[in-house]
Structures are given as structure tokens and as C-alpha cells.
N, C-alpha and C positions, 0 to 999 in steps of 0.2 A: 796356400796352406802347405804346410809341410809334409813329408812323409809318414814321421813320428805321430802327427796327431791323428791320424786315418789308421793308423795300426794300432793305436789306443783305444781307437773307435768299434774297430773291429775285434778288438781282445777285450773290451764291457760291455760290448752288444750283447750277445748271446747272453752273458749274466743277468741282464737287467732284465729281457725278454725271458728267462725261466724266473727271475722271484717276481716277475709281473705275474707270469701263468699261475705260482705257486699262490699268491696273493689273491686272484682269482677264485682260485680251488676252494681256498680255505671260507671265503668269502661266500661260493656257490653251497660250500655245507652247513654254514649257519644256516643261510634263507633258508634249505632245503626243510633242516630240523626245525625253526620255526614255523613255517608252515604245515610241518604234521602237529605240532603242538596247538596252533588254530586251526584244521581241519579238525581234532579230535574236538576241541570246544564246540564248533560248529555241526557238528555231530549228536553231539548229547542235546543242543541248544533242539536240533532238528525231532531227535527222538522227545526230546519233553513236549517240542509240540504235537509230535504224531499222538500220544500219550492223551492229552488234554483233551482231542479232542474224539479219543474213543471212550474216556471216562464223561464227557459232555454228554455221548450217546447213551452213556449207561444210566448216567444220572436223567436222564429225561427218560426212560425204560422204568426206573424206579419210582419217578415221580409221576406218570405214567397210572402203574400198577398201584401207588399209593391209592390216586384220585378217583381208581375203578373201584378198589374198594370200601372207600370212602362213601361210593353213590349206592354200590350194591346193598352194602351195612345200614346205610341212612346213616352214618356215623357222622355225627356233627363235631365230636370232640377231634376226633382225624381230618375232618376239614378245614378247622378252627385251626391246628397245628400246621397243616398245610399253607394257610392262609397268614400265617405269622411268622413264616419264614420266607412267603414272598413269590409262593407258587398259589398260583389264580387259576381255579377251574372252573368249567360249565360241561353240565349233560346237555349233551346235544342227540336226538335221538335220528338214526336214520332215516332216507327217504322212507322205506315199507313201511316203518314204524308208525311214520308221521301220516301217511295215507290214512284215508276217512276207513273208520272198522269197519266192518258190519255190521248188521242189525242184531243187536243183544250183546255183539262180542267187546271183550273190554282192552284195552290197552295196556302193551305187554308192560312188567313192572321195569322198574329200571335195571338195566345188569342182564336183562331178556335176551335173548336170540335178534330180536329186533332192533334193539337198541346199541349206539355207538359209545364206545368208552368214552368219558369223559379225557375232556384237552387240556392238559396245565397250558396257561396263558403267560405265566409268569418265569422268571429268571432271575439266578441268586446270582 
């Protein structure tokens, strides 16, 4: 090989080696920018679940305090609604409660000091 073409070689190298680097660069700032544009998705995506599942808690809190006062009331028409939307309860009354009374003494009412809130069984 000749002279000339190694001295060609040498005056486009460097060229090609910076719009390579520059091609790179420009290349490393798209991904860069797309990936904060899918971490921000991934974000919200992540907060809506944290989200769900503290309003899951509240909503069992609610339904919860519904079905307590539902048993305390004797309210049938609040059970019925409760029951039509798909939340299922039972009074279940605590051990002490459940213990044989005394002689003469009667069994606390529902909603007692003895007795345990009722459990939604069900899920909307």
C-alpha cells in the first residue's frame, strides 16, 4: 500500500472517531430522556397502587363500622343494603361472651362490652 492512502487514513480517522463519539452522545440523551419519561409512568403506576391499597383498608374500616352498627341498631334495612352490595356479615360474639353466665345473669346484648364486631365476609 502506498503512502497517500495511510495519510488519508490518518486525516479521517480522527473525524469519524468524533461524529462516532458525537452520534453516541446524542444517542445516550434520547434513552436518558426516555427513561425518565417511563420512570415517571412507573411512578404514578406505583403511587396508584400504594393508593388502592390504603383506600382497600379504609374501605374495610367503613364496611367494618357499617356491619357494627347494623348488629348494635338491630337495623335490618342497613343489613339488607349491606348485603346488596355484596358485603356478608356475621356476629360472632367473644370467648368471655360465649362462656356459660351465671346463675340468673343474662347474656350481654349485641354491641356489649362482651361481644365482638361483626366481620364483613364479603368483597366488592
Amino acid at each position: 500500500m502506498d503512502k497517500s492512502f495511510w495519510r488519508y487514513c490518518l486525516r479521517l480517522g480522527p473525524s469519524v472517531f468524533a461524529g462516532a463519539g458525537l452520534l453516541l452522545a446524542v444517542i445516550n440523551g434520547v434513552l436518558a430522556q426516555t427513561n425518565r419519561v417511563i420512570q415517571v409512568d412507573v411512578n404514578a403506576r406505583a403511587q396508584y397502587i400504594n393508593q388502592s391499597v390504603q383506600l382497600s383498608n379504609l374501605e374495610q374500616g367503613i364496611a367494618r363500622a357499617v356491619a357494627t352498627a347494623a348488629v348494635n341498631n338491630k337495623d335490618t334495612k342497613l343489613g339488607e343494603l349491606l348485603e346488596r352490595n355484596g358485603i356478608h356479615y356475621q356476629f360472632t360474639p367473644n370467648s368471655a361472651a360465649a362462656a356459660a353466665p351465671s346463675a340468673g345473669a343474662s347474656p350481654p346484648p349485641p354491641g356489649a362490652a362482651g361481644a365482638a364486631p361483626p366481620k364483613p365476609t364479603g368483597a366488592r
